[in-house]
N, CA, C and O atoms as a CHARMM CRD file, in Angstrom:
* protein
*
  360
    1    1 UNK  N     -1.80100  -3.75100 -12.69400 PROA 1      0.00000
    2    1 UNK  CA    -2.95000  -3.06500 -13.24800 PROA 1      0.00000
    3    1 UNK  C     -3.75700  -2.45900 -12.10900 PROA 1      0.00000
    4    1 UNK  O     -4.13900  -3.20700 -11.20900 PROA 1      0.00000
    5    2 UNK  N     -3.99500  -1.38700 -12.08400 PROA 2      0.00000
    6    2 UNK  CA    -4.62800  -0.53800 -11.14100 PROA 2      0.00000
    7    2 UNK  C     -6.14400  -0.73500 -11.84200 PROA 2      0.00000
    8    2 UNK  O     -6.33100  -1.00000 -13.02900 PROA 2      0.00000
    9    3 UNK  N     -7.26900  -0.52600 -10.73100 PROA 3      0.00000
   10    3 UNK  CA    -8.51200  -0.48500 -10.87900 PROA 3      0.00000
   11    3 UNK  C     -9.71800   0.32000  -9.94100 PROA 3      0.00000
   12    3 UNK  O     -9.97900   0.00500  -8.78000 PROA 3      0.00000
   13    4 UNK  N    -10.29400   1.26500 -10.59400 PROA 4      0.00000
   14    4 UNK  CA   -10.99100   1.96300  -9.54100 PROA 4      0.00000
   15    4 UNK  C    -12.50200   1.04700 -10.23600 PROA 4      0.00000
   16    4 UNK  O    -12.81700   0.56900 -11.32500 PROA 4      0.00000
   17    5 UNK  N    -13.09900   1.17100  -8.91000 PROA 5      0.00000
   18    5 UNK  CA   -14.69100   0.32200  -8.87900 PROA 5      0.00000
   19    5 UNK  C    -16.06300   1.52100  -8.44400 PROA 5      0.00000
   20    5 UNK  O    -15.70800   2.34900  -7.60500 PROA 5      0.00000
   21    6 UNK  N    -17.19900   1.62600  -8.82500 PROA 6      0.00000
   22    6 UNK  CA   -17.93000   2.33000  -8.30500 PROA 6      0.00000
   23    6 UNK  C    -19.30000   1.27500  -8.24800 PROA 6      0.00000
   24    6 UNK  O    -19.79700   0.55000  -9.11000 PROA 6      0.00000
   25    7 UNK  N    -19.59000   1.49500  -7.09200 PROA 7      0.00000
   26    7 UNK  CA   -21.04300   0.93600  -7.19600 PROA 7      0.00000
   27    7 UNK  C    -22.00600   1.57100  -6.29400 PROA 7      0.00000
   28    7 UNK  O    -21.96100   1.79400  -5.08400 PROA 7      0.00000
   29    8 UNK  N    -23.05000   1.84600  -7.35200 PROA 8      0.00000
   30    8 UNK  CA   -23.98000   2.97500  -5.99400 PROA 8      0.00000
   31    8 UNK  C    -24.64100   2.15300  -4.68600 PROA 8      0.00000
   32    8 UNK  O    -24.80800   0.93400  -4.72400 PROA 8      0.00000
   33    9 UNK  N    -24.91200   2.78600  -3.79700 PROA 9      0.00000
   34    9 UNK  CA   -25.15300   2.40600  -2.62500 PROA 9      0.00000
   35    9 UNK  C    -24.27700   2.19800  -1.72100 PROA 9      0.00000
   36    9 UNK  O    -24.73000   1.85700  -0.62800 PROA 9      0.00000
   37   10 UNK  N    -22.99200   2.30800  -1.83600 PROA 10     0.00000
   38   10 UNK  CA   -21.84400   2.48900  -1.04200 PROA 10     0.00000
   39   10 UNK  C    -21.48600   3.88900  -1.04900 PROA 10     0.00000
   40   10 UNK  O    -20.41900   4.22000  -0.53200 PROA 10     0.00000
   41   11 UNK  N    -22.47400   5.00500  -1.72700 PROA 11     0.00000
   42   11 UNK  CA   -21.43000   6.57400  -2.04600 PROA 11     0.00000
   43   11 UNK  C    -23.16200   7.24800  -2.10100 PROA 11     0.00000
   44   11 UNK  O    -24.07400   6.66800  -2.69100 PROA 11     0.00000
   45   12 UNK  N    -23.27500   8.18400  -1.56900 PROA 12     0.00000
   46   12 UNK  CA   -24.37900   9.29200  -1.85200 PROA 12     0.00000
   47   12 UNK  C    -24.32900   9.26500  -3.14600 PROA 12     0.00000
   48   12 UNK  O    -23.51300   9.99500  -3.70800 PROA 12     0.00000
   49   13 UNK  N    -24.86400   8.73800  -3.61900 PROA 13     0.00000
   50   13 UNK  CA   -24.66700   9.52100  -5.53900 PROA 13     0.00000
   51   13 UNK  C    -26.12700   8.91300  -5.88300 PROA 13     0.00000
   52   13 UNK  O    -26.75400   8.05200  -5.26500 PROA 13     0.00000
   53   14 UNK  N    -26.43100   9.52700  -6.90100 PROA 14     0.00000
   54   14 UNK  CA   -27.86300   9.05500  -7.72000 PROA 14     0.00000
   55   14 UNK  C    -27.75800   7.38000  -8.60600 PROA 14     0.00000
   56   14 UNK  O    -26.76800   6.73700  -8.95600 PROA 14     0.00000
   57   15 UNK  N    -28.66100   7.20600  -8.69000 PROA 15     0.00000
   58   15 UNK  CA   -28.31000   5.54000  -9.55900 PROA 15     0.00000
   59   15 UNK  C    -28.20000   6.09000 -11.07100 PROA 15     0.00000
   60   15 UNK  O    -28.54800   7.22100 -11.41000 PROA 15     0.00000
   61   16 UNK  N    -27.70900   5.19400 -11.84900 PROA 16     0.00000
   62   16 UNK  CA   -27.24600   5.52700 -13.34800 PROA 16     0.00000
   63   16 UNK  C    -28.24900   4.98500 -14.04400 PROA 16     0.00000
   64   16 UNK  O    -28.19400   3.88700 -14.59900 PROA 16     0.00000
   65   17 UNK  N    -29.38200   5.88600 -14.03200 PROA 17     0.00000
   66   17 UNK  CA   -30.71800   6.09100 -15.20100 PROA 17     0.00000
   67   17 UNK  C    -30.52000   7.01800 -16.10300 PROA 17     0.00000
   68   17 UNK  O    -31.51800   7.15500 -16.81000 PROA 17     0.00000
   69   18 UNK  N    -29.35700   7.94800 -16.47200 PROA 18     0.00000
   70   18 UNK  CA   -29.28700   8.61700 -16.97900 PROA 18     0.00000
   71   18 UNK  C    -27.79200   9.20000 -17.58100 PROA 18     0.00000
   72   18 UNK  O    -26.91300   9.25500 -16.72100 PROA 18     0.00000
   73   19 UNK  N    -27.46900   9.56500 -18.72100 PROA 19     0.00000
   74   19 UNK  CA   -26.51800   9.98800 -19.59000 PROA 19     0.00000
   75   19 UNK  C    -25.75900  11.00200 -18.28700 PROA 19     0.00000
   76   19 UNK  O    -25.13400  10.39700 -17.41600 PROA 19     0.00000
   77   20 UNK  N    -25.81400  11.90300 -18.24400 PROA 20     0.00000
   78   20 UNK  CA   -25.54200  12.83700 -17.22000 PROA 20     0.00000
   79   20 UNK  C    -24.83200  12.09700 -15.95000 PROA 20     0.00000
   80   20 UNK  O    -23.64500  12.19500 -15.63800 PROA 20     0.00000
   81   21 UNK  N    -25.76900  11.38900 -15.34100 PROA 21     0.00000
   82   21 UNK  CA   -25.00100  10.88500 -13.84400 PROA 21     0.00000
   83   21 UNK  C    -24.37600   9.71700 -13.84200 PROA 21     0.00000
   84   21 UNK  O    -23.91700   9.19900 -12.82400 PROA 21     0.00000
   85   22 UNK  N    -24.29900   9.04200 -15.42900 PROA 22     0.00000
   86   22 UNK  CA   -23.49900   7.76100 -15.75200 PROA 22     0.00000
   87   22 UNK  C    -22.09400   8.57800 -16.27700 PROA 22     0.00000
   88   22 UNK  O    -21.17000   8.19900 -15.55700 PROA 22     0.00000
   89   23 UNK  N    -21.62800   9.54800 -17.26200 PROA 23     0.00000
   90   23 UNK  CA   -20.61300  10.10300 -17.75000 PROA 23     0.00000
   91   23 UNK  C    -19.80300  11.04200 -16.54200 PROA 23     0.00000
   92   23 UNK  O    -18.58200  11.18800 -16.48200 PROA 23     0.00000
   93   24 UNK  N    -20.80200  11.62600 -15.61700 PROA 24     0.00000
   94   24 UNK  CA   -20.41500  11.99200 -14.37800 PROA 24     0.00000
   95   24 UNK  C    -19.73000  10.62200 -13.50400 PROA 24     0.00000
   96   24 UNK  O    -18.55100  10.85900 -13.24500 PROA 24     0.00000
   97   25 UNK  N    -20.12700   9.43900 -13.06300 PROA 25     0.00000
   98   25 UNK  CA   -19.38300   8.68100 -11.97100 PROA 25     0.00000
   99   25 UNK  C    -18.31300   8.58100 -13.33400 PROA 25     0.00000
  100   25 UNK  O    -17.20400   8.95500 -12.95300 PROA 25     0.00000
  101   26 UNK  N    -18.29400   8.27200 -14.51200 PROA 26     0.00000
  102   26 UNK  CA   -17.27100   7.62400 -14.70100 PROA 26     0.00000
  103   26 UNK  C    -16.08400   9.00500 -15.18400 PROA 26     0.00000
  104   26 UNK  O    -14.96800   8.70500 -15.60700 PROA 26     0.00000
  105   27 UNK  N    -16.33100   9.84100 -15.10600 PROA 27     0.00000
  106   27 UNK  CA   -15.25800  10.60200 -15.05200 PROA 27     0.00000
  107   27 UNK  C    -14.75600  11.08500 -14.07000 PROA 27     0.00000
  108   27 UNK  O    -13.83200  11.87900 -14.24800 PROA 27     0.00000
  109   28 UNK  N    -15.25000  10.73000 -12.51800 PROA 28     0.00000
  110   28 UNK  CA   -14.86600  10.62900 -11.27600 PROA 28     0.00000
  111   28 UNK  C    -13.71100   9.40800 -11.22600 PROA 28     0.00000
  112   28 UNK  O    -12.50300   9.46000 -10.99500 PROA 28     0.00000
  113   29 UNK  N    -14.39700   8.54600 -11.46800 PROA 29     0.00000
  114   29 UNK  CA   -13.68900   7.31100 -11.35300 PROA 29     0.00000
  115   29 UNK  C    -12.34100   7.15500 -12.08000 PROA 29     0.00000
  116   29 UNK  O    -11.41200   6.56800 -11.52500 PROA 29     0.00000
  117   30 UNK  N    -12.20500   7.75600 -13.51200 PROA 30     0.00000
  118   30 UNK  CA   -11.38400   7.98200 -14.05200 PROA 30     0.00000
  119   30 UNK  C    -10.08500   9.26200 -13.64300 PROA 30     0.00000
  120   30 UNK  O     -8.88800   9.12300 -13.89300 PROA 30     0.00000
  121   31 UNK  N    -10.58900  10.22200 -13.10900 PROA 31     0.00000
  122   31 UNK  CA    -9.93400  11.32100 -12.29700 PROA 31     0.00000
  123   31 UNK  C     -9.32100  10.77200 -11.24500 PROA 31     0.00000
  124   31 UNK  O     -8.18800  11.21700 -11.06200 PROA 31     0.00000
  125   32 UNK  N     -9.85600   9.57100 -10.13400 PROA 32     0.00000
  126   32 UNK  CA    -9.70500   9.18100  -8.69300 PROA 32     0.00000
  127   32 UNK  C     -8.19600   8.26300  -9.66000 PROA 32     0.00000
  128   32 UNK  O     -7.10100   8.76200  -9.39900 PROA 32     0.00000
  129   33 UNK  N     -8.17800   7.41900 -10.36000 PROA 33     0.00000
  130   33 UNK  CA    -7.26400   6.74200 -10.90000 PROA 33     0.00000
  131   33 UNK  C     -6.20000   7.20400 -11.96600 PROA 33     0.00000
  132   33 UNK  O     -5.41600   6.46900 -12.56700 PROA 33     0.00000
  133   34 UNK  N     -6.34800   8.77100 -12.09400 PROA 34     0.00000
  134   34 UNK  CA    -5.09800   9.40300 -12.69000 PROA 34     0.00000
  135   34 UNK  C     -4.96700  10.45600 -11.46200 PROA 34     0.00000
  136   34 UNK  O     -3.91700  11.09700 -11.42400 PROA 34     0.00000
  137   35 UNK  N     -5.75300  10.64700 -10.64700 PROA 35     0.00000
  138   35 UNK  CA    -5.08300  11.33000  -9.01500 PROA 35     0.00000
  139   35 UNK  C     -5.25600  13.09400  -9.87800 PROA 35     0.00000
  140   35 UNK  O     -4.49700  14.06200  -9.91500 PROA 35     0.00000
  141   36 UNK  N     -6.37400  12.87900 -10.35600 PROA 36     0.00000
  142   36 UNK  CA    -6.71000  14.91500 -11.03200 PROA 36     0.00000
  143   36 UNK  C     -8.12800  14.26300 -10.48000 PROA 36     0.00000
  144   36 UNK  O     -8.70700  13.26200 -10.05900 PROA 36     0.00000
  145   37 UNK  N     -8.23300  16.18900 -10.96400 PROA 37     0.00000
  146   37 UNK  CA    -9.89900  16.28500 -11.14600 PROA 37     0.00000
  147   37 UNK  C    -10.68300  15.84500 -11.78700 PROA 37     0.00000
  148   37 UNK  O    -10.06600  15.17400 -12.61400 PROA 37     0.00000
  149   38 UNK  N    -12.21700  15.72700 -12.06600 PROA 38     0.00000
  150   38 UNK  CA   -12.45700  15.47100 -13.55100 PROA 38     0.00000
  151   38 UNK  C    -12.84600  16.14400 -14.46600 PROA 38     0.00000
  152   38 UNK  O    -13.57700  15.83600 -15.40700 PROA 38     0.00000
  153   39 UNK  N    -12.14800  17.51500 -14.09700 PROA 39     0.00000
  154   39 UNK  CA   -12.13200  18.52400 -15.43200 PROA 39     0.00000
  155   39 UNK  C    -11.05000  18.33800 -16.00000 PROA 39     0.00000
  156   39 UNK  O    -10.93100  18.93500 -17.07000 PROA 39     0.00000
  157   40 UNK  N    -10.00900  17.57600 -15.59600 PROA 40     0.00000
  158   40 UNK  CA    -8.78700  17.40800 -15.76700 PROA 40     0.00000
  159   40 UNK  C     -8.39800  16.44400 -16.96300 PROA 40     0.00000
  160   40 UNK  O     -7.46000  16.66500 -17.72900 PROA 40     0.00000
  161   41 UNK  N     -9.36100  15.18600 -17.03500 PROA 41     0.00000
  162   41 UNK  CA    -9.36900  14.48800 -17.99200 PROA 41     0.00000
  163   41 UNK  C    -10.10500  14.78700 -19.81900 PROA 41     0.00000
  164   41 UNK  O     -9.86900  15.97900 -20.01700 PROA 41     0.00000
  165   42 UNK  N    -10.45500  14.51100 -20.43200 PROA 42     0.00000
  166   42 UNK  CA   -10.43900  14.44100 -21.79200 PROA 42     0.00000
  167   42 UNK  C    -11.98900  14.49700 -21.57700 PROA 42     0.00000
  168   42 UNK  O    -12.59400  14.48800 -20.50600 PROA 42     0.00000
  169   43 UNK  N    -12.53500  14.56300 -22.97200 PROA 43     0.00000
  170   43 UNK  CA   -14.18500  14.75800 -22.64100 PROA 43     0.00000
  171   43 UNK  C    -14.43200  13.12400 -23.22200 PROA 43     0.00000
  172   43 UNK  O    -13.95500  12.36200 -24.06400 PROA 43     0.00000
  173   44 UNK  N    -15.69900  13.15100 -21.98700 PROA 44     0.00000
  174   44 UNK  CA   -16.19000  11.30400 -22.61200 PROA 44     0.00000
  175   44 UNK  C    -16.89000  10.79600 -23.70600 PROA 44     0.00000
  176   44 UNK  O    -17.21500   9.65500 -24.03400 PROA 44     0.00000
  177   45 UNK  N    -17.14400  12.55000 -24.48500 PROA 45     0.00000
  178   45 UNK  CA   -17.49000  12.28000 -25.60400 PROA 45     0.00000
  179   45 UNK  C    -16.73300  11.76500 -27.02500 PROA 45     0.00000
  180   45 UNK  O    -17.26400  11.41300 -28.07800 PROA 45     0.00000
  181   46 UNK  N    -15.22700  11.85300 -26.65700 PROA 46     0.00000
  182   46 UNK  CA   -14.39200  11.41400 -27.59200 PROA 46     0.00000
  183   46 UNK  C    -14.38800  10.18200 -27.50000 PROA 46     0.00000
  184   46 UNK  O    -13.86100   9.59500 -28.44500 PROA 46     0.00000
  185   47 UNK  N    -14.85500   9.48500 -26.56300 PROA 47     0.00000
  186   47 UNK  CA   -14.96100   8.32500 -26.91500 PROA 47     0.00000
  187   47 UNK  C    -15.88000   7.06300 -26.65900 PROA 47     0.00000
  188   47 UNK  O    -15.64400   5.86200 -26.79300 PROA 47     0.00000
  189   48 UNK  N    -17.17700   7.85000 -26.18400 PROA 48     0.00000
  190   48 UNK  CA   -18.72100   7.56800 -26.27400 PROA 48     0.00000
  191   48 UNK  C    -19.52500   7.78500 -26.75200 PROA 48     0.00000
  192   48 UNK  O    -18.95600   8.82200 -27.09100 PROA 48     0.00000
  193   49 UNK  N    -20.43600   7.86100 -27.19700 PROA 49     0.00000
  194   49 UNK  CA   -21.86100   8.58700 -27.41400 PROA 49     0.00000
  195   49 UNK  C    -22.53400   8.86800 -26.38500 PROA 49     0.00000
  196   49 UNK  O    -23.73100   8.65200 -26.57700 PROA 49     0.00000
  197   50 UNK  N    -22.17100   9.46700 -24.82000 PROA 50     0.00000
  198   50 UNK  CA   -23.27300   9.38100 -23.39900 PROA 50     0.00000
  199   50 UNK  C    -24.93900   9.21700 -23.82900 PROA 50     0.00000
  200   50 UNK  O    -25.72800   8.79700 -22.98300 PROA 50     0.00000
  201   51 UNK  N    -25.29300   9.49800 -24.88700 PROA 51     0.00000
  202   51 UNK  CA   -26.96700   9.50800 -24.87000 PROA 51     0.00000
  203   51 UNK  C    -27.27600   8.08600 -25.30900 PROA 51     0.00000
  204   51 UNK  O    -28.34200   7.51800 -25.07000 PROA 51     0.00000
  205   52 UNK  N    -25.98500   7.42500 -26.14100 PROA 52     0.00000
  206   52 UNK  CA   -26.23100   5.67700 -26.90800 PROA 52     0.00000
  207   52 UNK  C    -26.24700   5.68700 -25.29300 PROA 52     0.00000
  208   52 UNK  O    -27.40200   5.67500 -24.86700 PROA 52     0.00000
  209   53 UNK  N    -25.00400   5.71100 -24.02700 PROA 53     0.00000
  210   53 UNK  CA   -24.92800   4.94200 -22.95700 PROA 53     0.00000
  211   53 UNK  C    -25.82500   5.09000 -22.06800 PROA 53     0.00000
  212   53 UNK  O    -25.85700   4.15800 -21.26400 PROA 53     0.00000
  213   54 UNK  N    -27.01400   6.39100 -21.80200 PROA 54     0.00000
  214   54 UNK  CA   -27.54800   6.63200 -21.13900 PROA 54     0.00000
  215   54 UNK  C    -28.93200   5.37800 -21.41400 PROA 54     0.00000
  216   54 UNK  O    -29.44800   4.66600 -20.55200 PROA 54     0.00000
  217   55 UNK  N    -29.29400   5.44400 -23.05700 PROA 55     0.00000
  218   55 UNK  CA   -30.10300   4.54000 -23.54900 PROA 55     0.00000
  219   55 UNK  C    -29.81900   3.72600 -23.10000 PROA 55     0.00000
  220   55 UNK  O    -30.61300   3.40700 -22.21500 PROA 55     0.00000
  221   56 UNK  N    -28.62200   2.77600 -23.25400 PROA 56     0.00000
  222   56 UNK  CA   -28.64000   1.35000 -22.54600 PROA 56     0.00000
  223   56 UNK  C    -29.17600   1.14100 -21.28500 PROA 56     0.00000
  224   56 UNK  O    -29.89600   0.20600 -20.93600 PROA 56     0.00000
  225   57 UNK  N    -28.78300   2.05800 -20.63800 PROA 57     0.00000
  226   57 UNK  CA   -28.74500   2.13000 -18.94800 PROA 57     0.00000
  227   57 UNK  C    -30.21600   2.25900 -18.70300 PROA 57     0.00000
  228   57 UNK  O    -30.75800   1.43500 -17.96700 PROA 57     0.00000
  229   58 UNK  N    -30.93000   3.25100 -19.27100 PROA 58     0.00000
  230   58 UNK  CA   -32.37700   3.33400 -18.91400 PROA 58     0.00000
  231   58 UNK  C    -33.38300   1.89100 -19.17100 PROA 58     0.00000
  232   58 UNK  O    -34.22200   1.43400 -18.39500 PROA 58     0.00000
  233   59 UNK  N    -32.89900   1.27100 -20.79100 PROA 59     0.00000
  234   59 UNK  CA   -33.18400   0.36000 -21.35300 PROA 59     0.00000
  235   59 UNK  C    -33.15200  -1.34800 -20.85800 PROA 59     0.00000
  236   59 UNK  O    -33.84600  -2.33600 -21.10100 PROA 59     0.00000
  237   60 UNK  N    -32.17300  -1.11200 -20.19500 PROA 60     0.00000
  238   60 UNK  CA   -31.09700  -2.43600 -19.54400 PROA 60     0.00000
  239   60 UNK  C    -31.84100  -2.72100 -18.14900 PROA 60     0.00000
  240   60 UNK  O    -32.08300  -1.84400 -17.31900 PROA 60     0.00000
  241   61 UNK  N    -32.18900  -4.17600 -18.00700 PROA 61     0.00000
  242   61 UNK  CA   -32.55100  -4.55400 -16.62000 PROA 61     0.00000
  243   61 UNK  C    -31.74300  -4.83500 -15.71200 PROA 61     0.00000
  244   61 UNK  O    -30.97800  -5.74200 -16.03900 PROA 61     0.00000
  245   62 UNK  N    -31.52600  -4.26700 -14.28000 PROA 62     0.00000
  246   62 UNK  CA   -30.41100  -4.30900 -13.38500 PROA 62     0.00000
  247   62 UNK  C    -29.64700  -5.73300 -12.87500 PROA 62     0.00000
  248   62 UNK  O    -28.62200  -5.96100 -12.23200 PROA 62     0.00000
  249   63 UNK  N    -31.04800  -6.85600 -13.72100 PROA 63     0.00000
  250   63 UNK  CA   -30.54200  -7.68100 -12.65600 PROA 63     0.00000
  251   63 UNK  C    -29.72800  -8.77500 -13.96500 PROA 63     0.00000
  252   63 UNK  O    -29.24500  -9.90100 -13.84600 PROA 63     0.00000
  253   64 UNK  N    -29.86100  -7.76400 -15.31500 PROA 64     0.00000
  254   64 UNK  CA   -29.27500  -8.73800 -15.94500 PROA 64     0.00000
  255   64 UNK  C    -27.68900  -8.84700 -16.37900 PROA 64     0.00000
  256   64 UNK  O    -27.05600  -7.84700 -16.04100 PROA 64     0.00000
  257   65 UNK  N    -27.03500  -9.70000 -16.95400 PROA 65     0.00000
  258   65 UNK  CA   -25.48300  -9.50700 -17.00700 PROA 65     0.00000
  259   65 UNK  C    -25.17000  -8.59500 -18.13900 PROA 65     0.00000
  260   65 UNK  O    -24.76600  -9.49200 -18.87900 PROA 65     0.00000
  261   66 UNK  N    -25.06100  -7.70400 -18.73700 PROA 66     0.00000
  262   66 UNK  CA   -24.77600  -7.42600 -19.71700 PROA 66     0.00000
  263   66 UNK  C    -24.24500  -5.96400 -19.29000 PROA 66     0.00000
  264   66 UNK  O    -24.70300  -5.24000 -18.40500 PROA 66     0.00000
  265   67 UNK  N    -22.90200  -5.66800 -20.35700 PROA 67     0.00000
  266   67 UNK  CA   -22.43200  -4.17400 -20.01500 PROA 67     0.00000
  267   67 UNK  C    -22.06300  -3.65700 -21.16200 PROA 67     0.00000
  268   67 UNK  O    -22.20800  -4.30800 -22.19700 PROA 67     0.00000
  269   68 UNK  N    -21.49800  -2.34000 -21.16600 PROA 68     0.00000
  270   68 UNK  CA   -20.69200  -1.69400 -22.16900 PROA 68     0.00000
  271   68 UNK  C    -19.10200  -1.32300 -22.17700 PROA 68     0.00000
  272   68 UNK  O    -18.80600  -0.25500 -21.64200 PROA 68     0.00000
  273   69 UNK  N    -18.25500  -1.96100 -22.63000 PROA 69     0.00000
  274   69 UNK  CA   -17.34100  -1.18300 -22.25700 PROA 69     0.00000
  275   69 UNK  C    -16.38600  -0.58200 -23.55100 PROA 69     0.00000
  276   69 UNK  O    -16.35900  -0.95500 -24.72400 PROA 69     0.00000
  277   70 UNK  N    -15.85900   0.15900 -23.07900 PROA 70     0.00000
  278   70 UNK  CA   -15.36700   0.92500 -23.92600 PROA 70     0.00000
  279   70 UNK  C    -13.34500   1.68600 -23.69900 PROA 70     0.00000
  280   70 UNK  O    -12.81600   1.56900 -22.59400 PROA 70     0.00000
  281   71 UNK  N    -12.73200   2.21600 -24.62000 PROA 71     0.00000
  282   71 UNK  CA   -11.65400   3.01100 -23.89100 PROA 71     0.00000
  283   71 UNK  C    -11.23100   4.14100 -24.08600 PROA 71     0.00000
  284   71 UNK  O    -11.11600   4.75900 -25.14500 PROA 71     0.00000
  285   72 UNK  N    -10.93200   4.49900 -22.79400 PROA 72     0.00000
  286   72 UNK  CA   -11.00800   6.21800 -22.76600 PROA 72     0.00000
  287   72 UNK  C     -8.99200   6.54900 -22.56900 PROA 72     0.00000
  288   72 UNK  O     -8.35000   6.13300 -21.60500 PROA 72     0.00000
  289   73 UNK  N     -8.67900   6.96600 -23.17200 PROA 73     0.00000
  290   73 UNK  CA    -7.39100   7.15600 -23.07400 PROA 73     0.00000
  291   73 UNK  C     -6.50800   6.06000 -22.57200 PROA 73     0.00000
  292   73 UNK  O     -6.41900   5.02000 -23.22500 PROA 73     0.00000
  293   74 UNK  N     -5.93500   6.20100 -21.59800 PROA 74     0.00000
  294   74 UNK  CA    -5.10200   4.52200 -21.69100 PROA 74     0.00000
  295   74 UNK  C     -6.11400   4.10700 -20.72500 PROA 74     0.00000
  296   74 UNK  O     -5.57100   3.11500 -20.23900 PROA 74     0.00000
  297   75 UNK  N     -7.30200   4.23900 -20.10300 PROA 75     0.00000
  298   75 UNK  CA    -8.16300   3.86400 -19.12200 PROA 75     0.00000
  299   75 UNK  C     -8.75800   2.81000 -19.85900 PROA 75     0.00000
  300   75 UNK  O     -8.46500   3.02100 -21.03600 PROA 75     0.00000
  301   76 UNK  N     -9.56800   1.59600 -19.75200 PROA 76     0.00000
  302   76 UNK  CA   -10.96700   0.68800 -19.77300 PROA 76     0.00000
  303   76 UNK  C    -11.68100   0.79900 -19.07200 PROA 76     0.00000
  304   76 UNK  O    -11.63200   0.71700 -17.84500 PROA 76     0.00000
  305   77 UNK  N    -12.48600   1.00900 -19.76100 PROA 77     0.00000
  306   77 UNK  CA   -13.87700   1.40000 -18.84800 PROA 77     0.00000
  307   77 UNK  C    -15.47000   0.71300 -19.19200 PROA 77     0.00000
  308   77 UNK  O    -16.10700   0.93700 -20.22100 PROA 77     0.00000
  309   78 UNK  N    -16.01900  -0.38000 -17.77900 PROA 78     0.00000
  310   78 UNK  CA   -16.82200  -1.17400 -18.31300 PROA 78     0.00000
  311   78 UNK  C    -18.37900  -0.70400 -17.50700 PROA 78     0.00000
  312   78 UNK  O    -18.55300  -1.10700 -16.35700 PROA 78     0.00000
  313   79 UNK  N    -19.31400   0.03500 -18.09000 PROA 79     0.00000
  314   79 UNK  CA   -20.25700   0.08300 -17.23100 PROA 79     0.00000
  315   79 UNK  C    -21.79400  -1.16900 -17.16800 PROA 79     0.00000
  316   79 UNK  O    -22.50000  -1.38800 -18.15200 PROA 79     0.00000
  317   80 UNK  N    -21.91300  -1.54100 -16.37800 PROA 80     0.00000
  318   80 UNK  CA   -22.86500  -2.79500 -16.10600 PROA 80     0.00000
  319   80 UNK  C    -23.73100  -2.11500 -15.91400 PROA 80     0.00000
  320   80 UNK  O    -23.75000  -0.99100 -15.41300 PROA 80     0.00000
  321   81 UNK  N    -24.90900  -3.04000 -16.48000 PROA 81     0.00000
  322   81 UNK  CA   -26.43500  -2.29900 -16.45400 PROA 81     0.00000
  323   81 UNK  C    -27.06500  -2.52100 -15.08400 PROA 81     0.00000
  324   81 UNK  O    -28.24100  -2.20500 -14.90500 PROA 81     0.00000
  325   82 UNK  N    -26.38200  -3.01400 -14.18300 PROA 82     0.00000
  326   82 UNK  CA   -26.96400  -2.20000 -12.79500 PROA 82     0.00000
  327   82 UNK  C    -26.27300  -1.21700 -12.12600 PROA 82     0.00000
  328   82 UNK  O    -26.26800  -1.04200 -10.90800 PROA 82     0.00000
  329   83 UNK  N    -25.47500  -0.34900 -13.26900 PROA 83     0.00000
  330   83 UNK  CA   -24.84000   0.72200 -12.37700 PROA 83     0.00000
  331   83 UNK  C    -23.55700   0.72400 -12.01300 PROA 83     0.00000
  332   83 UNK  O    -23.12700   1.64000 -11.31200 PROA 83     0.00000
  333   84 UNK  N    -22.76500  -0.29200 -12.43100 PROA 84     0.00000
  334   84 UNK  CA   -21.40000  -0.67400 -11.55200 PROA 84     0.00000
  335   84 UNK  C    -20.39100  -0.32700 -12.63500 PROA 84     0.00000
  336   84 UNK  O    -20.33200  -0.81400 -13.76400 PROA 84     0.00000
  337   85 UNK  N    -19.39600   0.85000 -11.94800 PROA 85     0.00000
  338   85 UNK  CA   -18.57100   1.67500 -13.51100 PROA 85     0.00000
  339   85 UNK  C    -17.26200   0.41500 -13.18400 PROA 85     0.00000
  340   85 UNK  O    -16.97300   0.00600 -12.06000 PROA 85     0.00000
  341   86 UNK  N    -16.78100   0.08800 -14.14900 PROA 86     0.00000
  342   86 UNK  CA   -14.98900   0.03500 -13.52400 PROA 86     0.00000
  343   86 UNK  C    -14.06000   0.31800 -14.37500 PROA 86     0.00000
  344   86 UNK  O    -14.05800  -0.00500 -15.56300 PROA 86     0.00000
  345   87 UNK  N    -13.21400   0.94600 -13.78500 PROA 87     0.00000
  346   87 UNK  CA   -11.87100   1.45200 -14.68300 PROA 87     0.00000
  347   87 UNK  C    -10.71000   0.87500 -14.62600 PROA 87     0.00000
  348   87 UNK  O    -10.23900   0.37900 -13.60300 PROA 87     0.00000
  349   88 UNK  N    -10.19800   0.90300 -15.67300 PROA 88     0.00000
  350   88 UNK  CA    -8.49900  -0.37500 -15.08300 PROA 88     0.00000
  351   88 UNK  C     -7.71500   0.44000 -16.47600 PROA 88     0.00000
  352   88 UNK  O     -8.24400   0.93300 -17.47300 PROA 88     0.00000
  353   89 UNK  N     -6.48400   0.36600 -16.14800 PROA 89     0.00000
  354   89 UNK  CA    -5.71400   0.23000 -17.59400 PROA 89     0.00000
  355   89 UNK  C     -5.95900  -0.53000 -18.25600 PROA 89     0.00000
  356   89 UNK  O     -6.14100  -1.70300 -17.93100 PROA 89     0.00000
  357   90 UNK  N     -6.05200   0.04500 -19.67400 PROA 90     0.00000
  358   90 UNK  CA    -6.21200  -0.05100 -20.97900 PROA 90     0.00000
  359   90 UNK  C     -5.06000  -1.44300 -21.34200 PROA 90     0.00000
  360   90 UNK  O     -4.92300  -1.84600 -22.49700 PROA 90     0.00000
């Protein structure tokens, strides 16, 4: 099982307060682990709501355990409410 990890503060990127820069890392992350772009993959709306996930994320305290995960084509994909995407096969 292959697994790509993102966690901010190891990468220039913005923190995940928002629909936009949360559906953005994780369609990076998902691209880095099928070796395309991430125009290349499927839209994350087929199989999210980004504004339900953005809510959580804004909503959600960083320091607590709780995540969302969900699956995006044969990918799993779990995002933690401090920001931390991970992708693995489905």
């Amino acid at each position: 099982m292959s697994e790509v990890i993102r966690e901010h503060g190891f990468r220039s990127e913005p923190l995940l307060s928002s629909a936009e820069a949360t559906c953005a890392t994780i369609a990076e992350a998902i691209a880095d682990a099928e070796g395309v772009s991430p125009f290349d993959i499927d839209p994350l709306y087929e199989s999210i709501d980004p504004d339900a996930l953005g809510r959580f994320l804004d909503s959600a305290d960083p320091e607590d355990d709780v995540s969302i995960a969900f699956t995006h084509g044969q990918w799993s994909v779990t995002v933690q409410a401090g920001g931390r995407v991970v992708v693995g096969e489905a």
